[in-house]
C-alpha positions in Angstrom: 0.0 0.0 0.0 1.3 3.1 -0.9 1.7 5.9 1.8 0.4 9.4 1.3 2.2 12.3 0.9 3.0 14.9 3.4 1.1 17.4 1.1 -1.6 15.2 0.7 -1.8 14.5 4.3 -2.3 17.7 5.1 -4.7 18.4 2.2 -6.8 15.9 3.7 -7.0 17.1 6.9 -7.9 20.9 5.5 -10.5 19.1 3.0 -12.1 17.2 6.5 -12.0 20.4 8.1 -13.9 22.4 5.8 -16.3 20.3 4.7 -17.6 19.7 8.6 -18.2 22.8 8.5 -19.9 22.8 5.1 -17.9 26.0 4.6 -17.2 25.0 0.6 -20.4 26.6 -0.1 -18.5 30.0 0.6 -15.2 29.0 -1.2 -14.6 30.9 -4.8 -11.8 31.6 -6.3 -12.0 35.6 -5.3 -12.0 34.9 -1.4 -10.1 31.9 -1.8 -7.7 34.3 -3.1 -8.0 36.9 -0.6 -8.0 35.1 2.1 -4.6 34.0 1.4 -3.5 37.4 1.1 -4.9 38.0 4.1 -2.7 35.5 6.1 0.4 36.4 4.2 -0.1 39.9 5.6 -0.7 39.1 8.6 3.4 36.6 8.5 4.2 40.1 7.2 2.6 42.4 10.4 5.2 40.3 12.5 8.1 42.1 10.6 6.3 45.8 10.2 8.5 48.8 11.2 11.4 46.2 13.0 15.1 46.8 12.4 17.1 43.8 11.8 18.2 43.3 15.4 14.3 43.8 16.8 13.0 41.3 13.9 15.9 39.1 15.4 13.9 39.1 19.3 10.8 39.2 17.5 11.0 35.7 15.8 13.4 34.0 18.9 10.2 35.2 21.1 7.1 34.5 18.8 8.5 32.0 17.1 5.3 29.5 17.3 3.0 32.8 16.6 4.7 33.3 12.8 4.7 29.6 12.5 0.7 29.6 13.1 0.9 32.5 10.5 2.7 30.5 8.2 0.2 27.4 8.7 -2.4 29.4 7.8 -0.9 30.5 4.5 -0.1 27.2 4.0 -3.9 26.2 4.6 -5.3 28.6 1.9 -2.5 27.0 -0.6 -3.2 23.9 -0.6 -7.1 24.4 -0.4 -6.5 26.5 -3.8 -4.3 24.2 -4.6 -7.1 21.4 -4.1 -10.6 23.3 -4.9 -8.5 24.7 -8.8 -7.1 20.5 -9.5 -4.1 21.6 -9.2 -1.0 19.2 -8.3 0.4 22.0 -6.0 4.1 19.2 -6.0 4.6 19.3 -10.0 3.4 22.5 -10.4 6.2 24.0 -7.7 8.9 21.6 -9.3 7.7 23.0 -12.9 8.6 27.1 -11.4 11.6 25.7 -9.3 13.1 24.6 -12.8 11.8 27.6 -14.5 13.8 29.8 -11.6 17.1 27.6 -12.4 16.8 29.6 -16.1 15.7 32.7 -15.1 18.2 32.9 -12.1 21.3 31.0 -13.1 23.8 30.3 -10.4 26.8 31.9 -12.5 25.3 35.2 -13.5 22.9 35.3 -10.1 25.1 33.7 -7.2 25.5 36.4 -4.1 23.0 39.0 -5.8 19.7 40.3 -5.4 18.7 41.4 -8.3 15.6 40.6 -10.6 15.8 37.9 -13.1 15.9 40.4 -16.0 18.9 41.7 -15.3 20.7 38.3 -16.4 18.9 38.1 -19.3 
């Protein structure tokens, strides 16, 4: 018997979630998408108006509260990811390898820069 994988483990348990709740009903692509932006803002509100140092403390002492933040992004990816058929595994191995062109290690290595300047 093959085991599942860790993505679709947790797609499962999202899926079982929802669908208690018979929240799908209120699941479109629109608020899908926002509410995903939402929780990435709120990874980001953690971060807001630190210096280095301060952002530094911040994640030694609210480590667990970004990682909730992060869970929750993670949450509205792989519901998308789910609800849109979308094999969310190939489909970030397919950009990964389109990143290796657009950011190659010679031209990109130690540098910040946007994947047009390498062109």
């Amino acid at each position: 018997m093959k085991s599942k994988s860790d993505i679709q483990e947790l797609t499962d348990i999202i899926i079982k979630h929802r669908d208690k709740r018979n929240w799908k009903q209120f699941h479109n692509a629109k608020d899908l998408a926002v509410a995903l932006s939402l929780e990435t803002s709120e990874v980001l509100e953690h971060f807001l108006w630190k210096t280095k140092e301060e952002m530094d403390e911040h994640l030694i002492k609210h480590k667990k509260e970004v990682g909730e933040e992060l869970s929750d992004s993670l949450y509205w990816i792989l519901l998308i990811a789910h609800d849109f058929n979308i094999d969310i595994k190939k489909a970030f191995k397919a950009k990964m390898r389109k990143n290796e062109k657009k950011y190659p290690v010679r031209k990109a290595k130690g540098k910040h820069l946007k994947y047009t300047n390498y062109q």
